[in-house]
C-alpha positions in Angstrom: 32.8 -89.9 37.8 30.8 -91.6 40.6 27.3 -92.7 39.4 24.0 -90.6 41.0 21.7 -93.0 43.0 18.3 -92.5 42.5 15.3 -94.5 43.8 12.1 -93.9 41.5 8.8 -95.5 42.6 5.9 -95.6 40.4 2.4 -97.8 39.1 3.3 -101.3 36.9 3.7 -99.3 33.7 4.8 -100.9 30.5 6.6 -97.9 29.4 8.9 -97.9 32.4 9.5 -101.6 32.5 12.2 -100.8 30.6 13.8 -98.5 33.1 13.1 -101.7 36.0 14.7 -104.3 34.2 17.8 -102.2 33.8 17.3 -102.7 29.6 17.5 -99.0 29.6 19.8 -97.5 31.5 20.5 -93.7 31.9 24.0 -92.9 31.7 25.5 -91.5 35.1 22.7 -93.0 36.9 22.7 -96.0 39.1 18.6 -96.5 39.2 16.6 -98.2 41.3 13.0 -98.7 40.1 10.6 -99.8 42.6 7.2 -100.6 41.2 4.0 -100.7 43.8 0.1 -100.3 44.2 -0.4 -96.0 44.0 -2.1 -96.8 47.4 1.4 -98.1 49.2 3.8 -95.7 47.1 1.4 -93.2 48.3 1.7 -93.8 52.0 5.4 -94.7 51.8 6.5 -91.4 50.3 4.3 -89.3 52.6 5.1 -91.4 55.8 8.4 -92.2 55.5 10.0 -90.8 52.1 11.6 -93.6 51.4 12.0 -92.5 48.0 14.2 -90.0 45.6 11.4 -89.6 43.2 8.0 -90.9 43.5 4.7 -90.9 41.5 2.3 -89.0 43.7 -1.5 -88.0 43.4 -2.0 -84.4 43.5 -3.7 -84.5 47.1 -1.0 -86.5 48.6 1.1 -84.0 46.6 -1.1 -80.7 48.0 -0.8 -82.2 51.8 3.0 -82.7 52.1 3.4 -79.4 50.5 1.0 -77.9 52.9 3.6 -79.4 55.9 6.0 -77.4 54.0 8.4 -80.6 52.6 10.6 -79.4 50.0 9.4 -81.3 47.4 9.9 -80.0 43.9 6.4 -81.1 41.3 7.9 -80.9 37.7 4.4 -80.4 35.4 1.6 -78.0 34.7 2.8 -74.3 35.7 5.5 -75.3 38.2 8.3 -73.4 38.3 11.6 -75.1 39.1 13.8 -72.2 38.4 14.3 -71.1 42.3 16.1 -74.4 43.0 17.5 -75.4 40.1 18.4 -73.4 38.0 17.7 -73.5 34.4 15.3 -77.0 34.5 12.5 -76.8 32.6 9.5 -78.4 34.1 7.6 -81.7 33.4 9.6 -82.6 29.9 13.2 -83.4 31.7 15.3 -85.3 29.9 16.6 -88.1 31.8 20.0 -86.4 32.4 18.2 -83.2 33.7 15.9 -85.3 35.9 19.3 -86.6 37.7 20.9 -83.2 37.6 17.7 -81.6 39.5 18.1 -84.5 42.0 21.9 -83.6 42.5 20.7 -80.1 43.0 17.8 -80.8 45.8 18.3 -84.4 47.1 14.8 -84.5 48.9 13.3 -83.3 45.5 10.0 -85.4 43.9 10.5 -85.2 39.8 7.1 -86.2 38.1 8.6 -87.5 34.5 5.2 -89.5 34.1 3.7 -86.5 31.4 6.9 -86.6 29.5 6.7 -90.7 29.1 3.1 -90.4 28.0 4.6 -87.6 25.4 6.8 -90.2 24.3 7.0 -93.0 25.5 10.7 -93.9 23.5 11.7 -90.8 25.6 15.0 -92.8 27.5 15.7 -95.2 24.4 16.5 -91.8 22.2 17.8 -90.0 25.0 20.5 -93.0 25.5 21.1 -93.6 21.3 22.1 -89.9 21.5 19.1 -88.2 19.5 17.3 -86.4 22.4 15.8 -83.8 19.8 13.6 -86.7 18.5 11.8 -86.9 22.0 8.3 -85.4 21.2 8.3 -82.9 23.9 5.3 -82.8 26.9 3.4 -79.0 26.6 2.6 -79.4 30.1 -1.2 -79.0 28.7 -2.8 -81.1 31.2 -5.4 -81.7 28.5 -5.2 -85.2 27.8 -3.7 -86.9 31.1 -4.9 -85.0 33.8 -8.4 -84.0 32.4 -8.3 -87.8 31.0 -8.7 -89.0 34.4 -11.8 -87.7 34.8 -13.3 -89.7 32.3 -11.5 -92.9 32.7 -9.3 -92.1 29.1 -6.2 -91.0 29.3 -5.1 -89.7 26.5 -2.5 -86.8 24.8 -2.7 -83.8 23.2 0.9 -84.3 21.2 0.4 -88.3 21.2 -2.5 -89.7 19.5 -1.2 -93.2 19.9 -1.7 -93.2 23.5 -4.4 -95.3 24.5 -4.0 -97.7 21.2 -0.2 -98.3 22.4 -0.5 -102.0 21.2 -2.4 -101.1 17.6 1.1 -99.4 16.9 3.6 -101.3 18.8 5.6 -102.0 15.8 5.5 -98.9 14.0 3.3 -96.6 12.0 4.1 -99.3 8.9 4.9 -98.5 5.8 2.3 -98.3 3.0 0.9 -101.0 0.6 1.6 -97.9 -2.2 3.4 -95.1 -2.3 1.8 -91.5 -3.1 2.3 -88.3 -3.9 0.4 -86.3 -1.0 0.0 -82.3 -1.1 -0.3 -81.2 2.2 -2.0 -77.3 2.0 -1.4 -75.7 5.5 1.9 -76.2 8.1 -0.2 -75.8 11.4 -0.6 -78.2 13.9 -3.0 -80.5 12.0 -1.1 -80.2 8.6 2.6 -80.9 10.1 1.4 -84.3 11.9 -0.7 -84.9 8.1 2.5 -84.7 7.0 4.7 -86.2 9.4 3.1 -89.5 9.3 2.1 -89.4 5.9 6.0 -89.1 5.8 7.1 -91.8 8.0 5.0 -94.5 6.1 6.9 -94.0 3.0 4.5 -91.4 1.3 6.0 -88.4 -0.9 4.9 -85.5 0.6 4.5 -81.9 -0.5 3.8 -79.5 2.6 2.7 -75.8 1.4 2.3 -72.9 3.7 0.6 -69.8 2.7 2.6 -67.8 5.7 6.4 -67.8 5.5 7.0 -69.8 8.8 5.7 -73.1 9.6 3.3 -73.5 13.1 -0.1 -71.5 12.0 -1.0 -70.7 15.6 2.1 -72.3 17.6 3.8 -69.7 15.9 2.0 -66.8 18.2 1.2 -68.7 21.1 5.1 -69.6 21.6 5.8 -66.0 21.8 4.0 -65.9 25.1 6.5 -66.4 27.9 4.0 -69.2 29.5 3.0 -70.9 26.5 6.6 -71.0 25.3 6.4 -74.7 25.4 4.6 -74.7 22.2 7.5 -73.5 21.0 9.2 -76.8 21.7 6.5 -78.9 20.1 7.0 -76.8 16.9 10.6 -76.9 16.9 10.1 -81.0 17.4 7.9 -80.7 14.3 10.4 -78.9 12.1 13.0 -81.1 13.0 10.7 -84.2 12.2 9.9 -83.1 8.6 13.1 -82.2 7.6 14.8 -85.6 8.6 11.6 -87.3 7.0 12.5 -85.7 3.7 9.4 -83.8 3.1 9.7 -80.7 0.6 8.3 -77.6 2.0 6.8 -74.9 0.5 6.7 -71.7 2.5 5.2 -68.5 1.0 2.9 -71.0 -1.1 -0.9 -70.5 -1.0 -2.3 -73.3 -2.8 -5.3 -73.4 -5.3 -7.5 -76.2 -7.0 -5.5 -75.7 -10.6 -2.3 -75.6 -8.5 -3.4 -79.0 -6.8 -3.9 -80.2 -10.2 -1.1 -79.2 -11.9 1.4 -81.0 -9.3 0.1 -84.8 -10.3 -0.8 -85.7 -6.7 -3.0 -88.8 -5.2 -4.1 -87.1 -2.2 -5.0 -83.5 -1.1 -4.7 -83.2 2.7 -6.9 -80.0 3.4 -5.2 -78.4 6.4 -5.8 -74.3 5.6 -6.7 -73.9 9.4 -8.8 -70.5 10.7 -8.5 -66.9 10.9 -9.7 -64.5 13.5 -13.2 -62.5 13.6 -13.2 -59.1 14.8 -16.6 -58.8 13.5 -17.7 -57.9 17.3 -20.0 -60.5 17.4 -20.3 -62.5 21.4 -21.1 -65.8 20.8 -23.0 -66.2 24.3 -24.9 -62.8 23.3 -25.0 -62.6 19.4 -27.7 -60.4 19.9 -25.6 -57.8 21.5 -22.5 -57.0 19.3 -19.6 -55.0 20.4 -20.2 -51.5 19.1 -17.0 -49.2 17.7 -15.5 -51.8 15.8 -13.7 -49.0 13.3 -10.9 -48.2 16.5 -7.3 -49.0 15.0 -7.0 -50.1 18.5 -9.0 -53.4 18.2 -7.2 -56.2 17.1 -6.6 -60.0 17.5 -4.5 -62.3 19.6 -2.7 -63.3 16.6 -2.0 -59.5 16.0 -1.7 -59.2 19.9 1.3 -61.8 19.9 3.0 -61.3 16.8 4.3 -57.8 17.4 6.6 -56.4 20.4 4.4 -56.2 23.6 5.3 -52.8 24.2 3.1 -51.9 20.7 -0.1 -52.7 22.6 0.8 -50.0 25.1 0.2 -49.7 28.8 -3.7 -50.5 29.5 -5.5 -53.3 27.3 -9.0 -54.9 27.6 -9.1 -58.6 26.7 -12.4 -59.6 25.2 -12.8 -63.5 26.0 -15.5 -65.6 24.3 -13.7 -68.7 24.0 -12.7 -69.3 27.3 -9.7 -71.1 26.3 -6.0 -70.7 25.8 -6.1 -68.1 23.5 -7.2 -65.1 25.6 -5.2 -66.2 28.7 -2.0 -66.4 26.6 -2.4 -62.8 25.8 -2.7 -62.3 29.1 -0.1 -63.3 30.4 2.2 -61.8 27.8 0.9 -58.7 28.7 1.3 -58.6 32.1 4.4 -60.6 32.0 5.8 -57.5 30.5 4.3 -55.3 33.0 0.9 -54.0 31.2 -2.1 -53.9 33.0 -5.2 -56.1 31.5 -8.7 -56.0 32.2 -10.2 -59.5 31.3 -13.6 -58.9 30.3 -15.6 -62.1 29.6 -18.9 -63.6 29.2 -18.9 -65.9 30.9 -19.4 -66.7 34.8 -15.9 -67.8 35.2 -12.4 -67.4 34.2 -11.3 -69.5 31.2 -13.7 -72.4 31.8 -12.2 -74.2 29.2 -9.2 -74.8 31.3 -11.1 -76.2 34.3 -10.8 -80.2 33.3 -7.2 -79.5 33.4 -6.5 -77.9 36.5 -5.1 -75.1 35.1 -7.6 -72.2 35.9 -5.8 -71.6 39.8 -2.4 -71.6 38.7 -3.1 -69.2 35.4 -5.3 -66.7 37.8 -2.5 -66.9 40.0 0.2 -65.8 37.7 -1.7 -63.0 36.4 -2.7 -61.8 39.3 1.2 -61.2 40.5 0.7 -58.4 37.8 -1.8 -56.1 37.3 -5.1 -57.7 36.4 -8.4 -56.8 37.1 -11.0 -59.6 35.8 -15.0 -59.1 34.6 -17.0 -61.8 34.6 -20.8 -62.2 32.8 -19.6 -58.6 31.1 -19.9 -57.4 27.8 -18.1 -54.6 26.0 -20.7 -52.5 25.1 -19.0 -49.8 23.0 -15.4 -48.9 22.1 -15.1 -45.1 23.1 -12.0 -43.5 21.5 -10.0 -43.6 24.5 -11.1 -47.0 25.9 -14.1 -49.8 26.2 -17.6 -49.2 27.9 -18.3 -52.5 30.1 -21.8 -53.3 30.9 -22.3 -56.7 33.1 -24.7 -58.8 31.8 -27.0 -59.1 35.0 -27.5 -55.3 35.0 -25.9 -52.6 37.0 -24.3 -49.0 35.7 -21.9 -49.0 32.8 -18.3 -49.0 33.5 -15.6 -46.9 31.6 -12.1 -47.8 31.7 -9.0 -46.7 29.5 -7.4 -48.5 26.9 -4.6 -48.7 24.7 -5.7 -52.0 22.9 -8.5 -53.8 22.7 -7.6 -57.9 21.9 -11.3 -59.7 20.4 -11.2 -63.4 21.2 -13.8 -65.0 19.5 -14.2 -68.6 17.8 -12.6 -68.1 14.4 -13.7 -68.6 10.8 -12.7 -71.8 9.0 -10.2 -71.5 5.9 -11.5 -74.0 3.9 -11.9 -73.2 -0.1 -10.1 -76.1 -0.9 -11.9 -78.6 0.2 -14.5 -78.8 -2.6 -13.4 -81.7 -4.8 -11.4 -80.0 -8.3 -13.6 -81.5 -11.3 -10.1 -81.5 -13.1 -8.7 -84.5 -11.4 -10.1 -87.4 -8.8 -7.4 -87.5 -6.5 -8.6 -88.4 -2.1 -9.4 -85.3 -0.3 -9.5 -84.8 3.6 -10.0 -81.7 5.4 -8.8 -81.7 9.0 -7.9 -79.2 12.2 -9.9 -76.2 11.8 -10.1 -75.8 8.4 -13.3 -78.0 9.8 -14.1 -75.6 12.7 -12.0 -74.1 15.0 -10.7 -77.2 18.0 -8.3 -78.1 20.9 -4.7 -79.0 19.6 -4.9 -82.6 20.8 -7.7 -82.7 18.2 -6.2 -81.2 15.1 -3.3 -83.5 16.0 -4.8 -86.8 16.4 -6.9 -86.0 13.1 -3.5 -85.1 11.4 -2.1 -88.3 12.3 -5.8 -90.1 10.9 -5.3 -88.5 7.7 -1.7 -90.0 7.3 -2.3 -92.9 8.5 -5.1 -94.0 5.8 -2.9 -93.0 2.7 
């Protein structure tokens, strides 16, 4: 079979070096990596498209689009799917990447997010182990928002950034312990991942009797199902690590000292509130709590969508993920929402990543209705009373289901040292207080690295 040429231009970047000097070389692919100032690539590709795939920034990006060149972006909330096929978007593998190409010749495939992801991305692909590729979420969190502080970082990577600290390795440790590992979340699979990989004996207990704490809900929304991937990664990680896993096990202090261990990893995560309580009005709490109707996003997500019924009020005082995740599931599935939140925008907490548009767009291809600087006043028996928080008359609306989003409560009772034995003790991810992914991550990996 004839080879696929491809033309990729991008920045000087160590991780693609590889790729330029032809030491990696994707199979079916006869690639030809120019590397230039972001300035020339720029103009070349938007004057003269010179190029198969090129590194863009998103205004040269948003102005050939606006001319109406077919160009295909592969990250964030594209979709892909019109032109080809069944390609997910911004973690291709390098085979997919080509395919696309095949597909749409004049096509521009960012893969930029997926290296930063993983960086050994083509070396695995090529060895023939493409599950071990820790997969981009497409999160925007730590590249894209990263920019705008000068520190590009990752939400899945917490090596990126300190690429030279661990070019050989994680290392193995001076001694090898026996680490409990209470909680299979986010936090306590990278805990226990790395812990893991540096030659530790680890013990990874989970009160629930899947692994993921919250990537287990979030996946089930049809726009977050990316997490999925990242927890699938995970599970495949710890099983070819050789770490025993405990699921069904809720771990105590006399359990923790009955097993012999060195080190207690404290990663027991959150749980919900549906206390009613605002946290920009805590004066002002949401009255009618004792509705069956009023549950969380975990309870929102976990059950068939259909269950939460035809009209549901989404109560946002996060202004994160969480809430917009249940919207979209919702309306995905044909519901109508009405996003009720405190505060004067929509989902502020997505702003630094550019992902506010393109999630207001998708929703709003269903039926949404959004309240800003608005309160539920009351839960009626039928519905919510809205009152805006600048004044104005009440508003009534029907509801099947009301979803609270509010910062949950830590799960920490383990963390108080057990006067039985003096074994280390860190507590990390929300067990703390409740945080961003990329943060419960990168303290996972902290926590395994100093065993």
């Amino acid at each position: 079979m004839a080879e696929l040429s491809i033309t990729l231009t991008c920045a000087d970047y160590a991780r693609v070096m590889p790729l330029a000097t032809g030491e990696v070389k994707p199979d079916g692919v006869e690639l030809n990596v120019v590397t230039l100032a972001p300035e020339e690539m720029f103009y070349r590709m938007a004057r003269f498209r010179e190029f198969d795939v090129s590194e863009l920034s998103l205004s040269t990006y948003t102005v050939l689009r606006g001319r109406g060149e077919p160009l295909v972006y592969l990250h964030g909330f594209a979709d892909v799917h019109g032109v080809a096929g069944d390609l997910q978007p911004c973690h291709l593998k390098l085979s997919e990447a080509a395919r696309l190409i095949a597909l749409v010749p004049t096509a521009f495939s960012k893969m930029l997010p997926a290296l930063i992801a993983d960086p050994d991305l083509p070396r695995k692909t090529l060895s023939r182990t493409p599950e071990r590729v820790r997969p981009c979420i497409a999160c925007n969190e730590g590249c894209i928002a990263g920019m705008a502080v000068g520190a590009i970082t990752c939400s899945v990577n917490p090596i990126v950034g300190r690429d030279g600290e661990f070019a050989g390795g994680l290392g193995i440790a001076a001694k090898r312990k026996k680490v409990l590992v209470a909680g299979a979340g986010p936090a306590g699979l990278e805990a226990a991942r790395v812990a893991a990989e540096r030659g530790h004996s680890v013990i990874l207990c989970e009160a629930e009797t899947r692994l993921g704490g919250q990537l287990a809900f979030a996946r089930r929304s049809s726009s977050y199902r990316l997490l999925g991937d990242l927890l699938d990664w995970y599970t495949r990680e710890i099983e070819r690590l050789g770490v025993e896993v405990r699921l069904g096990s809720r771990i105590a202090h006399g359990d923790a000292d009955a097993m012999g261990i060195d080190a207690l990893i404290v990663a027991t995560g959150s749980r919900p509130r549906l206390d009613g309580a605002l946290y920009n009005l805590p004066a002002l709490p949401v009255q009618g709590l004792d509705q069956a109707r009023v549950v969380s996003s975990w309870q929102a997500l976990a059950g068939p969508v259909a269950d939460l019924g035809a009209q549901v009020v989404i109560m946002d005082e996060t202004g994160q993920h969480e809430a917009v995740a249940v919207a979209m599931h919702v309306t995905a599935a044909g519901g109508h929402v009405v996003y009720v939140t405190t505060h004067s925008q929509f989902a502020p907490g997505l702003a630094g990543a550019l992902l506010v548009t393109p999630a207001l767009e998708f929703l709003m291809r269903g039926s949404f209705e959004l309240r800003t600087r608005t309160r539920i006043e009351t839960i009626t028996p039928g519905g919510v009373v809205l009152q805006a928080i600048d004044g104005g008359k009440p508003e009534q609306h029907l509801a099947d289901t009301i979803v609270l989003v509010s910062p949950n409560f830590s799960v920490n009772t383990l963390a108080t040292p057990s006067p039985a034995r003096a074994y280390q003790i860190q507590v990390i991810g929300d067990a703390i207080s409740p945080r961003f992914l990329g943060t419960a991550i990168a303290e996972g990996f902290r926590a395994g690295m100093s065993l």
